[in-house]
SENUMI-915983 format. One record per residue: residue number from 1; residue in three letters; chain; z, x, y of N, C-alpha, C in turn. Coordinates in Angstrom, 1 decimal. Example, Ala and Ser with C-alpha at 12.3 -4.5 7.8 and 13.67 -1.06 7.14 Angstrom:
BEGIN
<k=1	r=ala	c=A	nZ=7.8	nX=13.2	nY=-5.7	caZ=7.8	caX=12.3	caY=-4.5	cZ=7.8	cX=13.2	cY=-3.3>;
<k=2	r=ser	c=A	nZ=7.1	nX=12.8	nY=-2.2	caZ=7.1	caX=13.7	caY=-1.1	cZ=7.9	cX=12.9	cY=0.0>;
//
This chain:
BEGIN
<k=1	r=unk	c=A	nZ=149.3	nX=31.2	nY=180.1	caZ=149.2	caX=31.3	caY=178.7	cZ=147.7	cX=31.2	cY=178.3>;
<k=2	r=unk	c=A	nZ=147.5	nX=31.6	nY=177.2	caZ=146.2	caX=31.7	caY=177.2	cZ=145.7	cX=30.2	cY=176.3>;
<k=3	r=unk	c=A	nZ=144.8	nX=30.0	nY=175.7	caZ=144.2	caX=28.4	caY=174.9	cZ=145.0	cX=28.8	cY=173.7>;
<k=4	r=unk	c=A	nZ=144.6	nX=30.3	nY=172.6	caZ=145.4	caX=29.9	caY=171.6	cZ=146.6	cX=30.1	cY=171.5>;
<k=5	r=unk	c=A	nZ=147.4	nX=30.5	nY=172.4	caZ=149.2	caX=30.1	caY=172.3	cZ=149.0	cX=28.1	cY=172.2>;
<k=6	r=unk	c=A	nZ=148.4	nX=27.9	nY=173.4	caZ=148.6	caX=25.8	caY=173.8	cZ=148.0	cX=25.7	cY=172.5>;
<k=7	r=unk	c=A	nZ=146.8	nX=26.0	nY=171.6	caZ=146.6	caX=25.6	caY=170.4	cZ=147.5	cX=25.8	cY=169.2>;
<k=8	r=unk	c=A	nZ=148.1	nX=26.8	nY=169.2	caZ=149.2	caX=27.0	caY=168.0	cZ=150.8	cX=25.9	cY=168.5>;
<k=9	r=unk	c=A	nZ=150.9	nX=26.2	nY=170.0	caZ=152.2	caX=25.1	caY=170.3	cZ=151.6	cX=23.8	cY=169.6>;
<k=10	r=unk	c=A	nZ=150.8	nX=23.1	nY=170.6	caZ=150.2	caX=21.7	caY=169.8	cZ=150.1	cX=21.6	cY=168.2>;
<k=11	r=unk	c=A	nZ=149.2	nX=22.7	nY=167.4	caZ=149.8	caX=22.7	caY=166.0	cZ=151.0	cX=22.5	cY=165.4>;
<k=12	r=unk	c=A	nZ=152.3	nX=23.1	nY=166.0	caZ=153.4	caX=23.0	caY=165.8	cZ=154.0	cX=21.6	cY=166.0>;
<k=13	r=unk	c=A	nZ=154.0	nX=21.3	nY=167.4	caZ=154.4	caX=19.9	caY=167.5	cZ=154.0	cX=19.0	cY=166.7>;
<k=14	r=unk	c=A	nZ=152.4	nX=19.1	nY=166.5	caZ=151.9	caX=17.8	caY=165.6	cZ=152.1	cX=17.8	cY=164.2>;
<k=15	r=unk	c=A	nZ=152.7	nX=19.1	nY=163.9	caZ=153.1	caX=19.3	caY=162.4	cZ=154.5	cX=19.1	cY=161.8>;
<k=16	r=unk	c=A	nZ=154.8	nX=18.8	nY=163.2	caZ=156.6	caX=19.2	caY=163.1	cZ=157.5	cX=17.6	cY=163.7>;
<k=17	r=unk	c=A	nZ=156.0	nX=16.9	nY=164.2	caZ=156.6	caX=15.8	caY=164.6	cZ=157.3	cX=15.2	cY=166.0>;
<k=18	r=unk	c=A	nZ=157.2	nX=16.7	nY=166.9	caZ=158.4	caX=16.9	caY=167.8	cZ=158.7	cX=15.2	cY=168.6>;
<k=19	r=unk	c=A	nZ=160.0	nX=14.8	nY=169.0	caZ=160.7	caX=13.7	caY=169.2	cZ=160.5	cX=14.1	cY=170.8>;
<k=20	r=unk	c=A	nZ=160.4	nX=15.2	nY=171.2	caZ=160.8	caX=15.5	caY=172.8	cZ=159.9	cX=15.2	cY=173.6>;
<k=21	r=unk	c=A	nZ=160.0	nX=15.4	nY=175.0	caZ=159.3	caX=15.7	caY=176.0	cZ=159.0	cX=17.1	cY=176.2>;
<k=22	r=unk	c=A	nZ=157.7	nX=17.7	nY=176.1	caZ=157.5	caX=19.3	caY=175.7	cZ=157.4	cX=19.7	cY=177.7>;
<k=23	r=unk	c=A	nZ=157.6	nX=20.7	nY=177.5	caZ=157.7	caX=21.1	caY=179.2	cZ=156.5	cX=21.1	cY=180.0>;
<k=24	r=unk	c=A	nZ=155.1	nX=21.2	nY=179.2	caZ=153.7	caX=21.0	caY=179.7	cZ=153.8	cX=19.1	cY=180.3>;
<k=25	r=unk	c=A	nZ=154.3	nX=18.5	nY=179.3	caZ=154.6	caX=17.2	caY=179.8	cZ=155.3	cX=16.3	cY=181.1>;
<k=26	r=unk	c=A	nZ=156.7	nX=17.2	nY=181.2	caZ=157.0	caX=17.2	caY=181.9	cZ=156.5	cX=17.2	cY=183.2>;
<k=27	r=unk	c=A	nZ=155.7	nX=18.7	nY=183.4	caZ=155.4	caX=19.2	caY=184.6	cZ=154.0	cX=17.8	cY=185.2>;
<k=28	r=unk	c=A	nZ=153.4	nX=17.2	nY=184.3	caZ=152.7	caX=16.5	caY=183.7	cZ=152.7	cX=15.1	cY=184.5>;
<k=29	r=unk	c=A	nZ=154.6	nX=14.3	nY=184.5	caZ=154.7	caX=13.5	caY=185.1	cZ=155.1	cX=13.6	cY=185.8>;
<k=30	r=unk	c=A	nZ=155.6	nX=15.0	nY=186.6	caZ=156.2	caX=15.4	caY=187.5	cZ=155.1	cX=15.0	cY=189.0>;
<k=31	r=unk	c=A	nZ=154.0	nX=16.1	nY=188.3	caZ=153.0	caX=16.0	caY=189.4	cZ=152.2	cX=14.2	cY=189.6>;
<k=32	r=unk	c=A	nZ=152.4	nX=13.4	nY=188.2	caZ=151.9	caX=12.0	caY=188.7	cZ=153.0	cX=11.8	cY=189.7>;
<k=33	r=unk	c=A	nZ=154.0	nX=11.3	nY=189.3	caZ=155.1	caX=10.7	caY=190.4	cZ=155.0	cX=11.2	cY=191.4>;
<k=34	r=unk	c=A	nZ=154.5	nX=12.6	nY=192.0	caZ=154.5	caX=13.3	caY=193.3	cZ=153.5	cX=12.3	cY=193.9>;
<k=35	r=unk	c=A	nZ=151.8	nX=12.4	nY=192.9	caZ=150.9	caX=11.8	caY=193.2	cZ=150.9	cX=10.4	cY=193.6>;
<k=36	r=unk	c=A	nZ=152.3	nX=9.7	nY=192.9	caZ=151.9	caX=7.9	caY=193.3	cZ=152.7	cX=7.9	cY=194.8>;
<k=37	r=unk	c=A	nZ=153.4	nX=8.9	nY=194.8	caZ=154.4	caX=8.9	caY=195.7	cZ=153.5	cX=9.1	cY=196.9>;
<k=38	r=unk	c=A	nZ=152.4	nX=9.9	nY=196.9	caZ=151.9	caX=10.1	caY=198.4	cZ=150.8	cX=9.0	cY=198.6>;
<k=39	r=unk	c=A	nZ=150.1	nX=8.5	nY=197.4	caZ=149.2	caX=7.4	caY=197.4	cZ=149.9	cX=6.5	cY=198.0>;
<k=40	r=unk	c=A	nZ=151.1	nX=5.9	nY=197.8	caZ=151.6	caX=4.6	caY=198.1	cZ=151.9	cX=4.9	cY=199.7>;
<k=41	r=unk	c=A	nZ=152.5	nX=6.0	nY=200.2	caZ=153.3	caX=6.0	caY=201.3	cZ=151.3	cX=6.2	cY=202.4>;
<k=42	r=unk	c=A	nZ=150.1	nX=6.4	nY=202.0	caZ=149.2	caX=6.5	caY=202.7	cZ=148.5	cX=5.0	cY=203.0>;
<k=43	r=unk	c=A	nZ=149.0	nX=4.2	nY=201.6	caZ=148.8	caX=2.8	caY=201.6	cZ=149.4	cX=2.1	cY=201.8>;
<k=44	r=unk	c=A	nZ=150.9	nX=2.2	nY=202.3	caZ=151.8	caX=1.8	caY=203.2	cZ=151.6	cX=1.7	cY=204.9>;
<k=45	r=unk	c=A	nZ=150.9	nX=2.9	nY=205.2	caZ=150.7	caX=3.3	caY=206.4	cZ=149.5	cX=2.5	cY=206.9>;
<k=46	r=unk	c=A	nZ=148.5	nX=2.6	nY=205.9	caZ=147.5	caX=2.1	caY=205.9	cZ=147.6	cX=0.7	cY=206.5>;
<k=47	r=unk	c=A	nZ=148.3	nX=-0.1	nY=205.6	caZ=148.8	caX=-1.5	caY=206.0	cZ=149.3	cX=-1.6	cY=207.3>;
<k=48	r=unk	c=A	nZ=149.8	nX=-0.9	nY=207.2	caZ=150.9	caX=-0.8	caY=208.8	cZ=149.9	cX=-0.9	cY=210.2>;
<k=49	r=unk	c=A	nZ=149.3	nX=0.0	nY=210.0	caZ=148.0	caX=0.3	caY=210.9	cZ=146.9	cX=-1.0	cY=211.2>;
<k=50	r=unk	c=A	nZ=147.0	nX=-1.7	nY=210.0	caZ=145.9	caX=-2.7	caY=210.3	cZ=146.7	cX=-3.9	cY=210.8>;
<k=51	r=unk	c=A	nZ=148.0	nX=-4.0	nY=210.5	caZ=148.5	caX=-5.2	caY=210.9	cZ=149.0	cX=-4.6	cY=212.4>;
<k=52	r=unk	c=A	nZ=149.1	nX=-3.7	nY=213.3	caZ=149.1	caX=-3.2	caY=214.5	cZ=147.7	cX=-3.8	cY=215.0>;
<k=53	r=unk	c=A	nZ=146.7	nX=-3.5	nY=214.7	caZ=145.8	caX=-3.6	caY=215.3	cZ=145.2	cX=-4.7	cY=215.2>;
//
């Protein structure tokens, strides 16, 4: 999509109030959760590793 479609959506939402989760957002927390998910499991490992050694 190009900026002014995301600028007229955002318009809309912020005019209209929207109550939801918009699907830009979604995708949004989707990729954090992915992201804490592999941080933690490297800092897991990480631990692991030092208390072996």
């Amino acid at each position: 999509m190009n900026s002014k479609v995301w600028q007229e959506l955002e318009t809309i939402e912020e005019k209209e109030k929207v109550q939801y989760i918009t699907s830009v957002e979604r995708i949004g927390i989707a990729k954090g959760i992915a992201k804490g998910r592999v941080e933690g499991r490297v800092e897991g490992e990480s631990r692991l590793l030092k208390r072996q050694l």
